[in-house]
C-alpha positions in Angstrom: 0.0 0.0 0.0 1.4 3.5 -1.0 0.4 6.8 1.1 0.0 8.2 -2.8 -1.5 6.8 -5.5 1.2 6.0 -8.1 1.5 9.2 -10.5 -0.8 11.5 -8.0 2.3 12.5 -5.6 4.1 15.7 -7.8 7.4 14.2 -6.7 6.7 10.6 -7.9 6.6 8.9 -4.4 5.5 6.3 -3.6 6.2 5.6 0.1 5.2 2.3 1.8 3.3 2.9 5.3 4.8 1.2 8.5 3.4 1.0 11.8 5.4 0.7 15.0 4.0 0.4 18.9 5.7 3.1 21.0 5.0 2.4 24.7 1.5 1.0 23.7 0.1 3.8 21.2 0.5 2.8 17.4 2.8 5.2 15.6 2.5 5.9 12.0 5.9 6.1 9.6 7.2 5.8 6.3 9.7 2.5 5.2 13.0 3.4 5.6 12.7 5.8 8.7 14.7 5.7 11.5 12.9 4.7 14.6 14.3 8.5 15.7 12.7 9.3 12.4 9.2 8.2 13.2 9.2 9.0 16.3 10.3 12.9 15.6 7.7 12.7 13.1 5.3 12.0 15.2 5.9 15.2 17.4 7.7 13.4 20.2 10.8 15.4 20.6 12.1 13.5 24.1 11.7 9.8 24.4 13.7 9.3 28.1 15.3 10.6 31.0 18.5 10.7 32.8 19.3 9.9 36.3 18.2 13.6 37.0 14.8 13.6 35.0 16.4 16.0 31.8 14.6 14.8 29.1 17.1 13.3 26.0 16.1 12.6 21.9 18.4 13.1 19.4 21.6 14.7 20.0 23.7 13.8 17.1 21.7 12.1 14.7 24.7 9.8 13.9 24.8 7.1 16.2 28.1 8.7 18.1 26.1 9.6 21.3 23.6 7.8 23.2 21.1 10.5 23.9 18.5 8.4 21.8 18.7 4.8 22.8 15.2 2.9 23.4 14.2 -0.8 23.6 13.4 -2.5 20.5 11.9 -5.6 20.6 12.6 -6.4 24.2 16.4 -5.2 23.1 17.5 -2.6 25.1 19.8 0.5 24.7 18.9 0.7 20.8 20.6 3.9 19.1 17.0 5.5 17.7 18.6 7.0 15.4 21.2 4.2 13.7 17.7 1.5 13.7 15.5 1.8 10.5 11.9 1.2 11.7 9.9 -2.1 10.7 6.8 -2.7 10.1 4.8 -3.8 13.6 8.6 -2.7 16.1 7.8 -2.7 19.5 9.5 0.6 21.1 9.6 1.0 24.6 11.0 4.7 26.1 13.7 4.2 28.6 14.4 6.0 32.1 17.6 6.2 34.2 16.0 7.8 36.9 16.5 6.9 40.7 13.5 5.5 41.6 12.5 3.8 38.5 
């Protein structure tokens, strides 16, 4: 299924729609997005904590830092933005807080 009918997009797209679980809700993205990608899309600009509470997204973009990491899958410490999105991924937010 494409989000645009073949030869109705003005750039020629034809995207294929993906949906991932974040902490429960169903997320919407595009194949080939990040899961940083889908997630930013979707408005969410912090996704966990530190030890302190500061919220943390994407810091780099690249993979160098760990700002973004989430569980995928029941795998946890994922780089958001170095893991392309597929179709039905579980993504769970993390915390390094104290008392969680």
């Amino acid at each position: 299924m494409n989000l645009f009918a073949r030869g109705s997009d003005p750039v020629g797209r034809t995207d294929s729609p993906i949906r991932i679980t974040v902490d429960g809700e169903a997320v919407p993205g595009i194949a080939g997005q990040t899961v940083a990608g889908v997630l930013l899309a979707s408005g969410r600009l912090s996704w966990r904590t530190t030890r302190s509470g500061a919220p943390r997204g994407v810091f780099c973009g690249i993979g160098s830092c760990f700002d973004c990491v989430v569980t995928v899958n029941g795998v946890p410490d994922v780089r958001a933005c170095r893991r392309r999105a597929v179709d039905g991924d579980e993504v769970r937010t993390q915390t390094r807080q104290e008392d969680a």
